[in-house]
N, C-alpha and C positions, 0 to 999 in steps of 0.2 A: 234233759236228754231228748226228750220227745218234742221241745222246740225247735232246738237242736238239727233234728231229723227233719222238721217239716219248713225250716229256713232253705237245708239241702234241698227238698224237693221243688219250693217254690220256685229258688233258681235254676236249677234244673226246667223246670215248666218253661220258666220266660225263656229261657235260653232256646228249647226246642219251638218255641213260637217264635222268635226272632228270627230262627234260622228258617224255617219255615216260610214268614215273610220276606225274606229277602230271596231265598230261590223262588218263590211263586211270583216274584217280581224280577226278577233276574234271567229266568227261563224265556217268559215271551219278550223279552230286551236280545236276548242272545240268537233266538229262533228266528225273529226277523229279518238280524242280517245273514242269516245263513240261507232264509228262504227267499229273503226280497231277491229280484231281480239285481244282478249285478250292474248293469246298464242301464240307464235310460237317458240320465243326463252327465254322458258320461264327458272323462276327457279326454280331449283329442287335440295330436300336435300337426301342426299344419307348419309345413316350407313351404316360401312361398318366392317369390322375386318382389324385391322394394315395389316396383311400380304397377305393380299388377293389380287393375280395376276388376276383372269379375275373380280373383282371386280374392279380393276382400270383400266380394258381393257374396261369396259362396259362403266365406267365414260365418257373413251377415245370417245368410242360409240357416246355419248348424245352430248359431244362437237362440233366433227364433224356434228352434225345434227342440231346445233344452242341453243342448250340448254347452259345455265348456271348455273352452277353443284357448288354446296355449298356441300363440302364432310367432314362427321365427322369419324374418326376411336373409333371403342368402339371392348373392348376385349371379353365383352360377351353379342353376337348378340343378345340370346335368347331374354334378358329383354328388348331391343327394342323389336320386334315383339309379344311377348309376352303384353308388354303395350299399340301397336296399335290394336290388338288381331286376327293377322296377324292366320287365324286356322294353324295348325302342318302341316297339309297335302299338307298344299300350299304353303311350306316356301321353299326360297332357299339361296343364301347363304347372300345379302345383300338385303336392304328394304332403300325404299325412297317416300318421301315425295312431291309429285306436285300439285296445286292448293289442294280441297279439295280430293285428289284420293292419295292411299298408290301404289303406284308398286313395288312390290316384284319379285327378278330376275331379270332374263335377257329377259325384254321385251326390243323389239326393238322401234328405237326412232318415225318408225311412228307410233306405236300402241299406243303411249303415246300423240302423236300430236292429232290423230284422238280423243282419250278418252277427250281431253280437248275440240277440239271442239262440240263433237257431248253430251258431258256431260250425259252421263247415269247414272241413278239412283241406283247407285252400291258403296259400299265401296274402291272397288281400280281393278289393274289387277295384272295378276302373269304368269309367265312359272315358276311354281313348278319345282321342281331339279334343275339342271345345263345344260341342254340338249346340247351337240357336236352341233356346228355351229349356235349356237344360238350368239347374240352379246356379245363380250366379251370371247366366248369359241369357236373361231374359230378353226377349228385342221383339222385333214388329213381328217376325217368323218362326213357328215350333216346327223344327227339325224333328224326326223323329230318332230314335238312338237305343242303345241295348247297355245294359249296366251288364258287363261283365265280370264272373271271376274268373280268378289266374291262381296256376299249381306253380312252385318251383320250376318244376319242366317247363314252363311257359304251354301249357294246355289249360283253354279256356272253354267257361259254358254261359249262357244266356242266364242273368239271375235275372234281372228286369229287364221289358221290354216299355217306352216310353212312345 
């Protein structure tokens, strides 16, 4: 009887050690991804048009900066942008898709990093046109330029200034 008894408790013991080890091992597995950062290399879909050179220099851009870039070529931009409802005034030549935020342009990769972490109550960002030495349109001259965000209302503020 009294081996009996002490078989019971041995397994019982391992058991409460076992369990033990595997949440003391399970807990900081689980805490991580609840704490790490969501973003950093994150994904992001890019439309873009077939023939578009600093379109695929920008891409180039976001790789270098840890992003993972799912790229689609479509032949008429407008109906992208148009169906995100990307306003006219803020379009430039390619639009892409990261967490819930549209970035339109050549926003630079940490304007894209920061928007994800700090998540502002806005529909997406943009550098409207193509601006000179912006990512992706490097060349002999650095234009200066403003990384905007946009509200649904089409109501914009200065996030960066370049």
């Amino acid at each position: 009887m009294t081996k009996i008894r002490l078989q019971k408790t041995q397994h019982k013991s391992i058991y409460i050690k076992l369990v033990s080890w595997l949440l003391a091992g399970f807990i900081p597995i689980m805490s991580g991804f609840l704490i790490a950062p969501q973003v950093k290399a994150a994904d992001i879909v890019v439309y873009k048009s077939p023939t578009c050179g600093c379109c695929s220099a920008w891409i180039k851009h976001l790789q270098k900066n840890g992003f993972s870039v799912e790229m689609h070529d479509r032949k008429n931009m407008q109906l992208v942008k148009n169906s995100l409802g990307v306003p006219n005034h803020l379009q430039s030549c390619h639009t892409a898709l990261v967490g819930d935020y549209i970035v339109e342009g050549h926003v630079p990769a940490d304007d894209i990093t920061r928007l994800l972490k700090e998540k502002p109550s806005v529909k997406g960002v943009t550098v409207p046109g193509m601006p000179m030495g912006s990512p992706g349109m490097e060349g002999p001259r650095k234009d200066k330029y403003d990384v905007l965000t946009f509200e649904k209302n089409g109501k914009t503020r200065v996030y960066s200034s370049y």
